[in-house]
N, C-alpha and C positions, 0 to 999 in steps of 0.2 A: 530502960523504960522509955516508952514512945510519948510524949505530950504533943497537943496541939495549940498552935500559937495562932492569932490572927496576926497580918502582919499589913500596913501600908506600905506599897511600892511603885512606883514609875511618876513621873511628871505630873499624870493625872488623876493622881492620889488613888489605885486601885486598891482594893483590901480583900485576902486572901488569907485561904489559910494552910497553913505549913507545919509539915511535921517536925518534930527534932527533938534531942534528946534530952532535954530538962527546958521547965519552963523561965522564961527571962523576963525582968521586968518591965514597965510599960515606959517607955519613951528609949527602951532598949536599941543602938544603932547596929543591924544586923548584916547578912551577907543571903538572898535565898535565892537557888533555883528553882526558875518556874516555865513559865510555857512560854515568857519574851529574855528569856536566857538568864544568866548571872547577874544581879543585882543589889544595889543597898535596898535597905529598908529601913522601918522605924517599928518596934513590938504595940500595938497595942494592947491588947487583953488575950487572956485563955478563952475558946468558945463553950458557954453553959451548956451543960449536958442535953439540952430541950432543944438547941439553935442549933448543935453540931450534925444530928443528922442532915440537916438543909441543906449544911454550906457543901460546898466542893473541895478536896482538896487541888491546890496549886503545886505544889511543889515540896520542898524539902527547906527548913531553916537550916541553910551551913553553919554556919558560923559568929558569935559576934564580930560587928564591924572592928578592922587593926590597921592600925598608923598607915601599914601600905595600900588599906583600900582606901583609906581617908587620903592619902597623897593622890593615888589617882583620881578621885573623883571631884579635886581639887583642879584637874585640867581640864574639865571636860565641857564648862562653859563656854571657854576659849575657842574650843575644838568642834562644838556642835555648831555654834555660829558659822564658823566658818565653814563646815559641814554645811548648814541650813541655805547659806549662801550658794554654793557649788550647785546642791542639787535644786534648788531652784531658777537655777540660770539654764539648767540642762533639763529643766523639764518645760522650758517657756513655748515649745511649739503643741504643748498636749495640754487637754482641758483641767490641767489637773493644778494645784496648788500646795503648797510644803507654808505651814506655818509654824513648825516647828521640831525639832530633832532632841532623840535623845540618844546617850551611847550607853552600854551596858559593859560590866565588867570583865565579858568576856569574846570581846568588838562582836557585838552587832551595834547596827546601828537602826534606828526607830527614827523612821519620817512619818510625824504626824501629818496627813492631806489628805482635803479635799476637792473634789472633782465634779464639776457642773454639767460633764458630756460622758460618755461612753468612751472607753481608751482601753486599750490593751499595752500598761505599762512594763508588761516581764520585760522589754531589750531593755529600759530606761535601767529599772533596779539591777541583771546582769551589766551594764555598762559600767554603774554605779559604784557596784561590789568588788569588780574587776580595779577600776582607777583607784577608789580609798582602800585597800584588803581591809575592806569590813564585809561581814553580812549584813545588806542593806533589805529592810522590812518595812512594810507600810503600816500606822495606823489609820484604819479610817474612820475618818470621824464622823462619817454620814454614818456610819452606821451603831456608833455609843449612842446608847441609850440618853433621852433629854427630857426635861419635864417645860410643859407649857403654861404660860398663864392662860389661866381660862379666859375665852372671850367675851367680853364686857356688855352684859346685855341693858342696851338700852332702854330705860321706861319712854311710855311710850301717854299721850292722853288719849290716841287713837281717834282723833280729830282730824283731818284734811289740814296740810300747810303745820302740821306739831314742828314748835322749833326743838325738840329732843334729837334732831339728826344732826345741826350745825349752831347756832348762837342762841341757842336758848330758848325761852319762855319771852324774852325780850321779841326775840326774832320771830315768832309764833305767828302765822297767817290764821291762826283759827278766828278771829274776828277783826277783820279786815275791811270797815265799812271805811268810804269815801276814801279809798286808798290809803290809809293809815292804819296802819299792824297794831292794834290794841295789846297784846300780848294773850298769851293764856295763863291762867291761875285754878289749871286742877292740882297742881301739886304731883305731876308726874313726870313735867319736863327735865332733861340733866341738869339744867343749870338755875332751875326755879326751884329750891328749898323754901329759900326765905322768898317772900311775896314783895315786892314793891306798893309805893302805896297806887301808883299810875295804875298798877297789874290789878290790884285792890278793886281799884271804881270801875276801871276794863269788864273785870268778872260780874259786879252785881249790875254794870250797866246793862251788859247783855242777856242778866237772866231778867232783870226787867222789860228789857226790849222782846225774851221771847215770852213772857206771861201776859201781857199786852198784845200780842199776834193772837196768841192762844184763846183768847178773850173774845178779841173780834170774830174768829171763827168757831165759838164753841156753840152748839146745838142745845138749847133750853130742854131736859129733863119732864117738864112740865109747863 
């Protein structure tokens, strides 16, 4: 009988899902081949019959993890640094960056980098492949998917001189008589929630000051 297992695996915690032949439990340490070669895992869950058509399959669940995969994968700390180190000295004349290496259980090796120019790295990784007898692969990480913080939309009083672009409602040119920044107090500035009370007498000073303009030029009805 065939089950499907999701499974976590690589550095940057991929999840897949994998066939094999009886389901294992969750926190299960496993062995699966997949499309970045031979590797640990960790079992998650089975995928519910609703979500399995979606997923992809990966690969194949080998094995549970066994003392000899757990010995080797005991050295690979060690061994990737020093990996990580190598291929970033040898890649110092190309636009390119290695921040990090992984090895798999059946050598390759996985160079996380990325690249701020245009490069045509294949002689680097045959070089690479050739000096460590590994299969040296790139990840790159420009191109894993990333989620943004949305960009933070300013309130605005939409007044001339709004302090909402740098200090505030403090900093506010919107009334600005005899050279002194009164502040503004519509309650739209970033940094003016609370009112001051200066901001306070600023505000009704000026709608006084315009209802008294308004006054002198208003045109009698009758």
């Amino acid at each position: 009988m065939t089950t499907s297992t999701l499974v976590q695996f690589g550095r940057s915690g991929f999840v897949g899902r994998f066939t094999s032949g009886a389901p294992l439990a969750r926190g299960a340490r496993v062995v699966v081949r997949g499309p970045r070669g031979v590797e640990p895992g960790v079992v998650l869950c089975e995928p519910g019959e609703k979500f399995a058509p979606s997923l992809s399959t990966e690969g194949e669940l080998l094995r549970a993890a066994t003392a000899d995969d757990d010995a080797l994968t005991d050295t690979f700390p060690a061994r990737e640094a020093a990996l990580l180190e190598a291929a970033t000295a040898a890649a110092s004349e190309l636009p390119l960056a290695f921040v990090d290496a992984e090895l798999t259980l059946d050598g390759h090796l996985i160079l996380h980098g990325l690249a701020w120019g245009a490069c045509d790295a294949t002689p680097l990784f045959a070089e690479l492949s050739a000096r460590f007898g590994l299969a040296v692969r790139l990840l790159d990480l420009s191109q894993t998917a990333v989620t943004k913080d949305p960009e933070p939309v300013a309130a605005k009083c939409d007044k001339p001189g709004c302090g909402s672009e740098g200090g505030g409602c403090s900093s506010c040119g919107t009334d600005s008589r005899d050279g002194a920044k009164k502040g503004c107090a519509s309650k739209s500035c970033s940094s003016g929630k609370v009112k001051s009370a200066d901001e306070m007498t600023a505000y009704f000073a000026d709608l006084r000051r315009k209802m008294e303009q308004s006054a002198e030029t208003r045109t009698p009805l009758v």
